[in-house]
C-alpha positions as CSV (number, residue, x, y, z in Angstrom):
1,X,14.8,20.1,3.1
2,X,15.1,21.5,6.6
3,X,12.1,19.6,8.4
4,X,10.3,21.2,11.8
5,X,8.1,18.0,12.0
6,X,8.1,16.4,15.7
7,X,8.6,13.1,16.1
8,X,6.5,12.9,19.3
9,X,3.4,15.0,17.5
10,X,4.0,12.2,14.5
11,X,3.7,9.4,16.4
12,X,5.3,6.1,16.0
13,X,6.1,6.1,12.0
14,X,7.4,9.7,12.5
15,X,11.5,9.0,11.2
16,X,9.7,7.1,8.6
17,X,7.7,10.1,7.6
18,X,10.5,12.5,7.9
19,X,13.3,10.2,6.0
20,X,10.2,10.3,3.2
21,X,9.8,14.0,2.9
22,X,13.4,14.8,3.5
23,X,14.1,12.9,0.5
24,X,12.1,14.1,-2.1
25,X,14.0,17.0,-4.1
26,X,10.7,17.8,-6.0
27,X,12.5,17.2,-9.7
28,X,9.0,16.0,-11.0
29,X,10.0,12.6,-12.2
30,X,6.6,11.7,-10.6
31,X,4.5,13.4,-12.5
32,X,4.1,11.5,-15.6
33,X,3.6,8.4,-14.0
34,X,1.1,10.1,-11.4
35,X,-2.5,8.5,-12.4
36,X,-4.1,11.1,-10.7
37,X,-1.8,14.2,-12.1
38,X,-2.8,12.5,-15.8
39,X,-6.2,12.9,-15.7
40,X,-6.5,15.9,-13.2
41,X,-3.6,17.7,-14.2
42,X,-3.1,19.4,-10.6
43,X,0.4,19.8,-8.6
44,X,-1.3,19.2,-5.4
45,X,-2.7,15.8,-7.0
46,X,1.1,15.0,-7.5
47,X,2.9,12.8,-5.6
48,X,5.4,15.9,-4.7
49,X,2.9,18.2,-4.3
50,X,1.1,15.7,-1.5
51,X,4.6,15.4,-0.2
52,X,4.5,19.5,0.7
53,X,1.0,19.3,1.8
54,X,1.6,16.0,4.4
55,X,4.6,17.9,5.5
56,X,2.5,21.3,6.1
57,X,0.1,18.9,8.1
58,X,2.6,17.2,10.1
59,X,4.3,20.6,10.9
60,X,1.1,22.3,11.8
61,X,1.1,24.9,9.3
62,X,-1.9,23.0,7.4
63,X,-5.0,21.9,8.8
64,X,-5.7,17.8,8.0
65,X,-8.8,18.7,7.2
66,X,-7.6,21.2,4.5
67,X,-5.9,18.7,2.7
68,X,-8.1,15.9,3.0
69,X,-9.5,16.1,-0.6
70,X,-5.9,15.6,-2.2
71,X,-4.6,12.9,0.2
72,X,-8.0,11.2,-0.1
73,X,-7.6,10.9,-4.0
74,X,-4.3,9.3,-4.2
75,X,-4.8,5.9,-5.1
76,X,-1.5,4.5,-3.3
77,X,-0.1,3.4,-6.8
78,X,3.4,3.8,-5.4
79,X,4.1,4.5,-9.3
80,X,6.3,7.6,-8.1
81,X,8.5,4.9,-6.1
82,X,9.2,3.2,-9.8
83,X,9.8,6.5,-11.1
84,X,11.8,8.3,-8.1
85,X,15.4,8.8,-9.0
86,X,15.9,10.1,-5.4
87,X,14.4,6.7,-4.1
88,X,11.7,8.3,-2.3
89,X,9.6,5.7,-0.3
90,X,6.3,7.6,-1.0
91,X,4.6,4.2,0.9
92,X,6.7,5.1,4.2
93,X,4.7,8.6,4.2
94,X,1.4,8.0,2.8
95,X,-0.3,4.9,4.5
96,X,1.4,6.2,8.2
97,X,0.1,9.7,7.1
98,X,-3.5,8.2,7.1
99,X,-3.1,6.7,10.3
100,X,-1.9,9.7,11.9
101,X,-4.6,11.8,10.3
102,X,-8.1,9.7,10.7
103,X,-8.7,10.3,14.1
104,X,-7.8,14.3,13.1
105,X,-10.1,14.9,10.9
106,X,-13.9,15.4,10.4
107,X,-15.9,13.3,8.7
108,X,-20.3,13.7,7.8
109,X,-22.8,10.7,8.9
110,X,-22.9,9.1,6.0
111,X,-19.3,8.8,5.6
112,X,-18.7,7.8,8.4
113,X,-21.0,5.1,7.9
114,X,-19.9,4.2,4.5
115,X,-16.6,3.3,5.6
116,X,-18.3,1.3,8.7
117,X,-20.2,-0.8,6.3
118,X,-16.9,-1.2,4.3
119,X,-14.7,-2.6,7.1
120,X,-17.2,-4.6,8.0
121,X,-18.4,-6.6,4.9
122,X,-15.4,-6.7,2.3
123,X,-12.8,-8.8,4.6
124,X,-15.5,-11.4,5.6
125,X,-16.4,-13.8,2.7
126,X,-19.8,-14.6,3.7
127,X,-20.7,-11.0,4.6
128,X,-19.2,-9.9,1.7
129,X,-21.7,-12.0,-0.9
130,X,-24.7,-10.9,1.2
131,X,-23.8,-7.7,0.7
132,X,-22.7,-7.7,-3.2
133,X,-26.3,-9.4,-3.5
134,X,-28.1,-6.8,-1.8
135,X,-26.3,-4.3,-3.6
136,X,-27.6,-5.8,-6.8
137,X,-31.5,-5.8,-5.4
138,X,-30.7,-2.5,-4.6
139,X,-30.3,-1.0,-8.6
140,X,-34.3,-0.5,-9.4
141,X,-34.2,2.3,-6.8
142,X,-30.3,3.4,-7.3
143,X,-31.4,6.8,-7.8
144,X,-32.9,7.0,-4.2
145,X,-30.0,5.6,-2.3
146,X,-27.4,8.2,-0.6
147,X,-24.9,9.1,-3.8
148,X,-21.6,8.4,-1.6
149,X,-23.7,4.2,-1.4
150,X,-24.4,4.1,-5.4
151,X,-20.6,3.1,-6.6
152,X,-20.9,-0.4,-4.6
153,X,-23.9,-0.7,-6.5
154,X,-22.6,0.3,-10.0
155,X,-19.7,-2.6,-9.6
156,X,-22.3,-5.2,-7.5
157,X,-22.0,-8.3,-10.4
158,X,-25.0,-9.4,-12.0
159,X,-24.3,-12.9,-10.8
160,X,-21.6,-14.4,-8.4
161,X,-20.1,-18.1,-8.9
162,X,-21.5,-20.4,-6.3
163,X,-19.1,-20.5,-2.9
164,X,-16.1,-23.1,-3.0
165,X,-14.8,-24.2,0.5
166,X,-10.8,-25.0,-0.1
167,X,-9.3,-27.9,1.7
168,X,-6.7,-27.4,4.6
169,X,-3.7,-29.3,2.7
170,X,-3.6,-29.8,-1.2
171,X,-1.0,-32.4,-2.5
172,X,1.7,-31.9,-5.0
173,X,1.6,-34.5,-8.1
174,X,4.9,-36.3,-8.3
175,X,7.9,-35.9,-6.3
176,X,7.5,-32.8,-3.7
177,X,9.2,-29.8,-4.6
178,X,8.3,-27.5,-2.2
179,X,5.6,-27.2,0.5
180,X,4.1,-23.9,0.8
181,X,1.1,-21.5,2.8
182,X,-1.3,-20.1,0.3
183,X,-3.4,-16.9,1.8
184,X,-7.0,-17.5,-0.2
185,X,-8.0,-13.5,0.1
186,X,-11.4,-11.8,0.8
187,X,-13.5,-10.6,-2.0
188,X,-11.7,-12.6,-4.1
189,X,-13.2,-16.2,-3.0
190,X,-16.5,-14.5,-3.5
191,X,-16.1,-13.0,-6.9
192,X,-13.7,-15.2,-8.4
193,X,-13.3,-18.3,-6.5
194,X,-11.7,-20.3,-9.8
195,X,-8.3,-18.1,-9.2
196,X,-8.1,-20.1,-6.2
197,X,-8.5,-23.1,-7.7
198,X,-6.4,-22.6,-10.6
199,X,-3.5,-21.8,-7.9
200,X,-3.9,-24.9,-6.9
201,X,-4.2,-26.8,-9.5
202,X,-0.8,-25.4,-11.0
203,X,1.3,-25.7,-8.0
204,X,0.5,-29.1,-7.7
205,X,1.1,-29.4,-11.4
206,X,4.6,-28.3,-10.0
207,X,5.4,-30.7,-7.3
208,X,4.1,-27.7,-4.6
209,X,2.5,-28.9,-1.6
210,X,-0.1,-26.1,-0.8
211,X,-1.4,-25.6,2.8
212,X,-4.8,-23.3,3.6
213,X,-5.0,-22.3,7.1
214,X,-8.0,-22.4,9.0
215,X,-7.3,-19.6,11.5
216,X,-6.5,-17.0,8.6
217,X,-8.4,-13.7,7.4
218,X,-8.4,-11.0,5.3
219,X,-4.7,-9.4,5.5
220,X,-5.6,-6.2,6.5
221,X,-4.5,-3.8,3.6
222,X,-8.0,-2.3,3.1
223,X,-7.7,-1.1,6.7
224,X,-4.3,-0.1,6.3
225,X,-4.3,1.6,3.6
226,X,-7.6,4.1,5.1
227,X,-6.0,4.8,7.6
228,X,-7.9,2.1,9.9
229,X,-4.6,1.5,11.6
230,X,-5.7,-0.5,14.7
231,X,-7.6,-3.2,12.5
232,X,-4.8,-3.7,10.1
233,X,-3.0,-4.7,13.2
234,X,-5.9,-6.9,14.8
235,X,-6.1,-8.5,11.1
236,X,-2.4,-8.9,10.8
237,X,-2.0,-10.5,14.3
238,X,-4.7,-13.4,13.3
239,X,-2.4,-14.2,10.6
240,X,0.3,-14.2,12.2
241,X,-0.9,-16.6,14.7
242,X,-2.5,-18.9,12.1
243,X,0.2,-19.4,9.4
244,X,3.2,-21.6,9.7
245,X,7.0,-20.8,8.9
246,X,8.4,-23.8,8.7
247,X,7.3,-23.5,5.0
248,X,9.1,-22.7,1.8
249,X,6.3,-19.8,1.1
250,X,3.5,-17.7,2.1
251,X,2.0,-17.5,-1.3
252,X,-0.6,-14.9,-2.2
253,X,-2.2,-14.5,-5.7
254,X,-3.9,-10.5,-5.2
255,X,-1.2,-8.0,-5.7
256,X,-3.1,-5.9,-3.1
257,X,-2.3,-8.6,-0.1
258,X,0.7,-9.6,-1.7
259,X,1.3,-5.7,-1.0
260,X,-0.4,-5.8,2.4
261,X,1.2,-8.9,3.7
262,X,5.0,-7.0,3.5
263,X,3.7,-4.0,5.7
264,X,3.4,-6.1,8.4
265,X,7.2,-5.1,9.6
266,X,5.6,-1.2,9.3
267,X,2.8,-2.7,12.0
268,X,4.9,-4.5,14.5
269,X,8.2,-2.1,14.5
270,X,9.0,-3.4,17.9
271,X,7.3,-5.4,20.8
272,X,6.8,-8.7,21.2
273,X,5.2,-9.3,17.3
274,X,8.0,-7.7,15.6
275,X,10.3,-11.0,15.0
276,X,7.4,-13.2,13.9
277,X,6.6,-10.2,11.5
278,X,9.9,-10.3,10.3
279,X,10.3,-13.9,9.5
280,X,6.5,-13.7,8.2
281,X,7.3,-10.9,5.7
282,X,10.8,-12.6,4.8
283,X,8.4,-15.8,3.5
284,X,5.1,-13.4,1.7
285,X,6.0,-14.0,-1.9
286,X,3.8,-13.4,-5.1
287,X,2.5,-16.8,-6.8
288,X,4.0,-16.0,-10.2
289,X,7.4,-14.7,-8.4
290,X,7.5,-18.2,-6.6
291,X,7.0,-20.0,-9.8
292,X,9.5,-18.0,-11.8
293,X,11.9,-18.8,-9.3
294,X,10.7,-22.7,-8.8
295,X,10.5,-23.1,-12.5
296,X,7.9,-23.8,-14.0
297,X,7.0,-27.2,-15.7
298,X,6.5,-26.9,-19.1
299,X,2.6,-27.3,-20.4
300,X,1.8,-29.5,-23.3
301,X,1.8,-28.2,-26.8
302,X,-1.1,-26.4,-28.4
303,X,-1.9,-25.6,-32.1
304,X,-3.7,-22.4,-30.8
305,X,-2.6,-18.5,-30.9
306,X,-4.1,-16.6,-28.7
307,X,-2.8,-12.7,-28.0
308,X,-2.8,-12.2,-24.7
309,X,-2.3,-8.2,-22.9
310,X,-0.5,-8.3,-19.8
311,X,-2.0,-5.7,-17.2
312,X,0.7,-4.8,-14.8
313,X,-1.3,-4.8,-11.4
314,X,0.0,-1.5,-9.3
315,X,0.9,-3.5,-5.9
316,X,2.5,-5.9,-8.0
317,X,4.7,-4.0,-10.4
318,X,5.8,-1.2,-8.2
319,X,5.1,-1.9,-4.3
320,X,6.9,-5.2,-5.2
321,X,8.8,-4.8,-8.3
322,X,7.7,-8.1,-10.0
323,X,7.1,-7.0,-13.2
324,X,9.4,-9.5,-15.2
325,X,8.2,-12.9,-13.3
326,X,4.7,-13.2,-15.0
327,X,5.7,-12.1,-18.6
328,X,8.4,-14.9,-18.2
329,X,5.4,-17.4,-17.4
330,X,3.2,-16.7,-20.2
331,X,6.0,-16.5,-22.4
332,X,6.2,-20.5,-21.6
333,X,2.7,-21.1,-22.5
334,X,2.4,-22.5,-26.1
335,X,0.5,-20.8,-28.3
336,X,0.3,-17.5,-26.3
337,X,1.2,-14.5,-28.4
338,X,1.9,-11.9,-25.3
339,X,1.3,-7.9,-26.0
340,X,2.4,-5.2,-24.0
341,X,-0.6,-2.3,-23.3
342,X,0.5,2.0,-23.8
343,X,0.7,3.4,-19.6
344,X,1.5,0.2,-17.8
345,X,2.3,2.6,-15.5
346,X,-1.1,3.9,-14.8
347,X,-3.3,2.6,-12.2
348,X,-6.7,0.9,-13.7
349,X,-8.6,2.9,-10.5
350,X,-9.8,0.0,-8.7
351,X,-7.1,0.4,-5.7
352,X,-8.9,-1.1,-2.9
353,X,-11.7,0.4,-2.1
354,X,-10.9,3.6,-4.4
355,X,-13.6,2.7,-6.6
356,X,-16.2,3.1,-4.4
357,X,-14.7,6.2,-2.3
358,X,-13.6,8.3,-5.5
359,X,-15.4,6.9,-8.5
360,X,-15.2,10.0,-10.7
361,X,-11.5,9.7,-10.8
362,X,-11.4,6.2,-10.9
363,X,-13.9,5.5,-13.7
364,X,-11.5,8.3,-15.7
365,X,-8.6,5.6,-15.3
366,X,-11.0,2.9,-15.9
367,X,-11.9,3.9,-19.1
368,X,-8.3,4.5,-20.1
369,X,-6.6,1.4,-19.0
370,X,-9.8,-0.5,-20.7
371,X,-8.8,1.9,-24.3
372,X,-5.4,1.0,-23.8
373,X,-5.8,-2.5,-23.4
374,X,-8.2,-2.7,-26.3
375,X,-5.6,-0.7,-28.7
376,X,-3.3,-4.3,-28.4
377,X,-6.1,-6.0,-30.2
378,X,-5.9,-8.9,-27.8
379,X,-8.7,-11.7,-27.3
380,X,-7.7,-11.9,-23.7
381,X,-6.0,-10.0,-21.0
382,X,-4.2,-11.3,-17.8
383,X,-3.5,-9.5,-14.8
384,X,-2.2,-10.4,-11.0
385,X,-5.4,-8.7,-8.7
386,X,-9.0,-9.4,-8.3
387,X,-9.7,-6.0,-7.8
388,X,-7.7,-5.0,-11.7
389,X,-9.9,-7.8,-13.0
390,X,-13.2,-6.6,-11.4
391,X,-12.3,-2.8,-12.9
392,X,-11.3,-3.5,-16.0
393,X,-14.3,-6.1,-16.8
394,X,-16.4,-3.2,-15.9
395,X,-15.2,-0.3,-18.4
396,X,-14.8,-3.1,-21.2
397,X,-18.6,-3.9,-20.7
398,X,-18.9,-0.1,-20.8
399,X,-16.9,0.3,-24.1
400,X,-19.0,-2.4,-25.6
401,X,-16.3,-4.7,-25.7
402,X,-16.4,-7.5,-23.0
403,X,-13.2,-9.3,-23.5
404,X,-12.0,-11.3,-21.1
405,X,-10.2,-10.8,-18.4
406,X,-8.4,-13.4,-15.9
407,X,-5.6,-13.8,-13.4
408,X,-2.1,-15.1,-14.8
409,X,-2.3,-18.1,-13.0
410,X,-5.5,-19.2,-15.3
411,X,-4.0,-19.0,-18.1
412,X,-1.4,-21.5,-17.0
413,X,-4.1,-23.6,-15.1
414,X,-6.0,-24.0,-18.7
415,X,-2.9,-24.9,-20.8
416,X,-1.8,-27.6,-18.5
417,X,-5.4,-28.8,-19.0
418,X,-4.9,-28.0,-22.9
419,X,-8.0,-25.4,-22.4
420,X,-6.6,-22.1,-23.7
């Protein structure tokens, strides 16, 4: 494809963007495994047909505003990357796309202060509960809040588990194996502070020495990925400051900063950032990744069967192509019967903050992956993201069929404690 996009109009990702579109030979691979193409059925809510209308924008034949409403519902699945043949790196063009275009385009009042509030609450723990709380005072009169504010109530959980500080440094049992920095998330400690917990308690089952530093926030993927470009960076360079390298690790257990953490080479290209960056992303590893390639210390036996569905979490199956690691884990629990879902392609619709900026479409995936997920008859599901967890609890409790549904790493934190 001949390309007329310039590099100095595009900004500092622009070869990025250009090797992206250049690539794509619009063969349609993508299609199938496009969650919004699925339930839309529209070209231009198609990985290639975003391709052509990003490439209209950057040339200046299409107005950013025009195009907003099919840029804006793509989820960032990155399940055309899995599918490419042509190795299209759809993430090289989308997320610097939304950077280029925010400040471009137009957006109402209440928008604007939607996405205010967002950025502002969800990478702060302590923000974040007060907020989740007054979202949930906030349902007797739902139906006279703003409509664009009424998702964040819809998902605000009845109740929320009571706060749980983490130590700085949590010692392996036995002989040390391997001394790692574990990244304790945003929403996550609020909504589900026991994944946490359970990380902990199975690395240390593992001989892992587990550090939490102090000086760390929220990775900055919720930013990023909105095109908030300046405070992904501002969030990135707090971490960067406050976690070590001289570890084996930077763990993370939420696909989406598992996901997050590895842009970090996209954010710092150059200048004086880019080398820590480096060595930063060359250490970010998944938890179930690092204990697949530890190897993991067998639990104790169990006389129980329970079927288990594996949810393949989007930023963890294609942005970093661990699909295998986790399925080999809970293949070494006792007594865990694993089952494999229909789509494990398809996005659940949580995506970040997707849920809440896009609901329609993302309660149509909802409801699917929940259907799906039900069809394997399993008593329990696993998955490796807070945000999978949170969306896929919610459309269960819809269907009328609240099964539950926890990270990996609880499953092996219950059957080292013989709980499962």
């Amino acid at each position: 494809m001949q390309h007329t996009i310039s590099t100095e109009k595009a900004g500092p990702h622009a070869r990025e963007m250009i090797h992206a579109v250049e690539a794509c030979v619009h063969c349609g691979f993508c299609l199938p495994t496009c969650p919004t193409y699925a339930v839309l059925g529209q070209e231009m809510n198609s990985p290639r047909g975003r391709i052509i209308l990003m490439k209209g924008a950057l040339e200046g034949t299409l107005g950013v505003d025009e195009i907003k409403p099919y840029i804006d519902c793509c989820l960032g699945c990155l399940a055309c990357e899995t599918s490419c043949p042509s190795g299209v790196p759809y993430r090289d063009l989308i997320t610097p796309y939304r950077a280029w275009a925010e400040p471009k385009r137009s957006r109402g009042f209440l928008d604007r202060v939607r996405r205010r509030i967002l950025l502002a609450t969800l990478p702060y723990p302590g923000r974040f509960r007060i907020a989740a709380r007054a979202a949930r005072l906030l349902r007797p009169i739902r139906s006279l809040v703003p409509a664009g504010f009424r998702p964040a109530i819809d998902l605000a959980p009845a109740t929320l588990p009571p706060a749980d500080p983490l130590p700085e440094v949590h010692p392996a049992k036995g002989p040390r194996r391997a001394r790692v920095a574990l990244l304790a998330g945003c929403a996550q400690q609020v909504l589900s502070p026991g994944i946490n917990r359970a990380t902990l308690a199975v690395l240390a089952e593992n001989g892992v020495e587990v550090l939490i530093p102090r000086g760390q926030g929220c990775c900055g993927a919720l930013a990023m990925h909105i095109g908030e470009e300046d405070a992904a960076r501002a969030a990135a360079l707090r971490n960067l400051a406050a976690f070590p390298l001289d570890v084996d690790a930077i763990l993370t257990n939420a696909s989406g900063c598992g996901s997050g953490l590895r842009e970090y080479t996209m954010l710092f290209k150059d200048g004086p950032d880019a080398d820590r960056a480096r060595k930063f992303v060359g250490l970010a590893t998944d938890i179930c990744a690092f204990l697949d390639k530890l190897g993991l210390l067998p639990p104790p036996p169990s006389n129980r069967v329970v079927k288990v569905a594996y949810h393949d979490a989007c930023h963890l199956a294609h942005a970093q192509g661990v699909r295998a690691a986790p399925r080999r884990l809970l293949g070494q629990v006792p007594g865990l019967e694993l089952v494999e879902p229909a789509e494990w392609e398809l996005c659940c619709g949580s995506a970040g903050t997707y849920n809440l900026e896009q609901p329609a479409t993302a309660a149509l995936l909802g409801q699917r992956k929940a259907k799906n997920l039900l069809d394997t008859g399993a008593s329990l599901i696993a998955s490796g993201n807070i945000g999978c967890l949170t969306q896929i609890q919610a459309h269960l409790r819809e269907l009328g069929r609240p099964i539950p549904v926890v990270h990996t790493i609880e499953i092996l934190a219950r059957s080292y404690e013989g709980k499962l």
